[in-house]
C-alpha positions in Angstrom: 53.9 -26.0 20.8 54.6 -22.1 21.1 54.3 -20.6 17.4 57.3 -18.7 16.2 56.1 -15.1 17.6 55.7 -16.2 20.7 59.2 -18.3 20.5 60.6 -14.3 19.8 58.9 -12.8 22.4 60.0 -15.3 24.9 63.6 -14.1 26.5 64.1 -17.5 27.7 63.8 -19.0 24.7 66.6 -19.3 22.3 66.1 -19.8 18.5 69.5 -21.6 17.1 73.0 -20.9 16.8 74.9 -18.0 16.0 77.4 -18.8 13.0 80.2 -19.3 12.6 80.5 -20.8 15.5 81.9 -18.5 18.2 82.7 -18.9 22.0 80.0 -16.7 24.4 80.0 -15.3 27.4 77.2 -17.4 28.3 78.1 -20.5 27.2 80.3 -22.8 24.9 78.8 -21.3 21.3 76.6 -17.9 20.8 73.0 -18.8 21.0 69.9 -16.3 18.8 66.9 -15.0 20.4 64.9 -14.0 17.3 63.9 -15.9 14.1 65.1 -12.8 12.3 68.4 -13.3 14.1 68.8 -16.6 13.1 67.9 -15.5 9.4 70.9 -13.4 10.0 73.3 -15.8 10.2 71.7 -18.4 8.2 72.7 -16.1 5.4 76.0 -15.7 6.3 77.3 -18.8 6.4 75.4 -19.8 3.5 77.1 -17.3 1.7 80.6 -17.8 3.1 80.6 -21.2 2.3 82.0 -22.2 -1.3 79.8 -24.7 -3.6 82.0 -28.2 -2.6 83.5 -26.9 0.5 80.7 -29.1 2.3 81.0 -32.7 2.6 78.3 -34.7 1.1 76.1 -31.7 0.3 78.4 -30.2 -2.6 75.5 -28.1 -3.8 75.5 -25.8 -0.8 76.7 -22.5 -0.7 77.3 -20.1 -3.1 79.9 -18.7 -5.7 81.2 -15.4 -3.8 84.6 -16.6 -3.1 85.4 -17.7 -7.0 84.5 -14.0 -7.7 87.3 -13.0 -5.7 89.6 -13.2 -8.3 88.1 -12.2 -10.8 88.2 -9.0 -12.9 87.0 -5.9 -11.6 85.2 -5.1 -14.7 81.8 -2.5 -15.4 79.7 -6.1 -14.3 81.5 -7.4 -11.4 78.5 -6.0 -8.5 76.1 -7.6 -11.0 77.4 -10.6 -10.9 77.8 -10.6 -7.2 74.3 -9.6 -6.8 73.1 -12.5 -9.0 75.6 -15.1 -6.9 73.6 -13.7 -3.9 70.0 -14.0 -4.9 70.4 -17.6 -6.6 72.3 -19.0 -3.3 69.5 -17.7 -1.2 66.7 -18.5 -3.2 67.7 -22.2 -3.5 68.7 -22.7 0.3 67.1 -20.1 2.2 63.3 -19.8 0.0 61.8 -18.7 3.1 64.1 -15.0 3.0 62.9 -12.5 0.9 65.9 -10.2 -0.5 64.6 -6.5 0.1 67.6 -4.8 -1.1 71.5 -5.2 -2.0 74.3 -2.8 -2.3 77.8 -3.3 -3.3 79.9 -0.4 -2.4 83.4 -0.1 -3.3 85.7 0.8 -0.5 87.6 3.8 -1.4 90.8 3.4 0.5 91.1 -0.1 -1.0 90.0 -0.5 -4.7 90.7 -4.2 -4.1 87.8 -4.8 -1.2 84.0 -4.1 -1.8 81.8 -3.7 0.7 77.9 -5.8 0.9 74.6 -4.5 2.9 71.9 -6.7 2.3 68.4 -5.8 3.8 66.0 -9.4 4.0 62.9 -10.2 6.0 61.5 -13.6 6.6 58.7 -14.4 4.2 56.1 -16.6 5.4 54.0 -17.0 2.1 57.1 -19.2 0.2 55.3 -21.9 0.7 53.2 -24.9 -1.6 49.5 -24.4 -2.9 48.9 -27.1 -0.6 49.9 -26.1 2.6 48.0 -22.7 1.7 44.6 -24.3 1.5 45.5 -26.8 4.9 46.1 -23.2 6.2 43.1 -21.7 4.7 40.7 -25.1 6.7 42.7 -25.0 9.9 41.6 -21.2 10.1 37.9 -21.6 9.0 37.7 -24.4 11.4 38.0 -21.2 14.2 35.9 -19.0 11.9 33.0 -21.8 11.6 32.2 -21.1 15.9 31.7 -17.1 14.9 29.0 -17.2 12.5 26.6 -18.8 14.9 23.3 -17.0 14.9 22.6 -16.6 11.7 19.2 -19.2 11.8 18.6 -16.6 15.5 16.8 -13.8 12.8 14.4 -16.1 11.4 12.8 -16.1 14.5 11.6 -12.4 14.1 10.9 -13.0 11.3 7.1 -12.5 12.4 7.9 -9.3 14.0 9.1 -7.9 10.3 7.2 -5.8 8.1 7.4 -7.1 4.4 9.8 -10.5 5.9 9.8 -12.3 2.1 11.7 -8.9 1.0 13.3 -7.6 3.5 14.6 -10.7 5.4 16.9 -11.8 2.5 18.1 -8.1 2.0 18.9 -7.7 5.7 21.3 -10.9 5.0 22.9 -9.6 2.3 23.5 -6.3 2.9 24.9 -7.4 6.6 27.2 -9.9 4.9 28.5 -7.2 2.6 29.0 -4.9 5.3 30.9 -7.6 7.5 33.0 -8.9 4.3 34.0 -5.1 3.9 34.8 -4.4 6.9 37.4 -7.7 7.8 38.5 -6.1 4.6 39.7 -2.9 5.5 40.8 -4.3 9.3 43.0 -6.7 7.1 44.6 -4.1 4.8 45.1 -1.9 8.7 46.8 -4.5 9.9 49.5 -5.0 6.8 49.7 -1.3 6.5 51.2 -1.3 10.4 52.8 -4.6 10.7 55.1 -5.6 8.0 54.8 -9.3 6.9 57.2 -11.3 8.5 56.5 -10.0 11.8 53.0 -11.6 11.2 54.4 -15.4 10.9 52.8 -17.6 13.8 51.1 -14.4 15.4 48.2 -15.3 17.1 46.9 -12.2 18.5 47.6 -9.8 15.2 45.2 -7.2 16.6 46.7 -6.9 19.9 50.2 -6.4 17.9 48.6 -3.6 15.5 47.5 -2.0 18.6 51.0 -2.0 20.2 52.3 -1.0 17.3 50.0 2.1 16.7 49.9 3.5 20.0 53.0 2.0 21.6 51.8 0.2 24.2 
């Protein structure tokens, strides 16, 4: 199964539907291409739906359209803020709100106007899916650390081996454990989170992203 990255990076492949639920050029409803896309309208329709508009699932949605008619008082963009956050938090936990502003048009005191900056955020997720994560990856790590029994075979060609065998193994370990350090951080620095969900070759994508390949 192709992980979500490469699902993105795959023009042929389409993620979901665009909603609502539109007619394309390219067929009966408007298909996405990205998961970020999809996030897209995921979000809107969550948010344009009322709470007990949906049959069976009363819970969904959120409470935007009761605000309509209510005051315009000093706490109103508060309050809409707060209706946004809680619907997306309960429906959409895998969205991670960067950023919302509530501007008020100016030729119409009675409209306002919503920009909301999201990303997808791949750590929402249990303590125990973390550590199935954490085995599935050491499983792959296991096959790199071969060699390590290789130096105690020179161990004969060492000066002083009973001291300076163990400190060659731990001050190469250090060094090692450092170092994935520091190429970790590199990579988060360049590549920002979301784009890192089901990436299998992160390096190759830090690379392109540095030097624009």
């Amino acid at each position: 199964m192709a992980s979500a990255r490469e699902n993105d990076l795959n023009p042929d492949t389409k993620i979901g539907l665009e909603l609502p639920f539109a007619r394309s050029r390219t067929g009966l409803f408007g298909l996405t291409e990205t998961t970020l896309e999809q996030a897209g309208h995921n979000i809107k329709n969550l948010l344009l739906t009322a709470k007990g508009e949906r049959v069976m699932q009363p819970d969904f949605g959120s409470d935007l359209r009761a605000l309509l008619f209510e005051q315009a008082d000093e706490n109103i963009e508060e309050r809409i803020e707060e209706t946004i956050l809680e619907s997306i938090s309960t429906w959409l936990p895998y969205i991670s709100v960067g950023k919302i502003d509530i501007i008020e048009d100016e030729t119409n005191p009675n409209s306002m106007k919503v920009d909301l900056d999201f990303s997808l955020n791949p750590t929402n997720m249990s303590i125990g899916s973390i550590l199935m994560g954490m085995g599935v990856a050491l499983v792959a790590v296991n096959w790199t650390v071969g060699g390590w029994e290789y130096i105690t075979f020179a161990a004969g060609e060492i000066k002083n081996p009973k001291n300076n065998l163990p400190l060659a193994l731990i001050i190469g370990t250090i060094v090692i454990l450092v170092l994935y350090f520091l190429i970790n951080v590199a990579y988060l620095k360049v590549l920002p989170m979301g784009s890192l969900m089901g990436e299998i070759k992160v390096g190759e994508t830090a690379a392109r992203a540095i030097y624009g390949w």
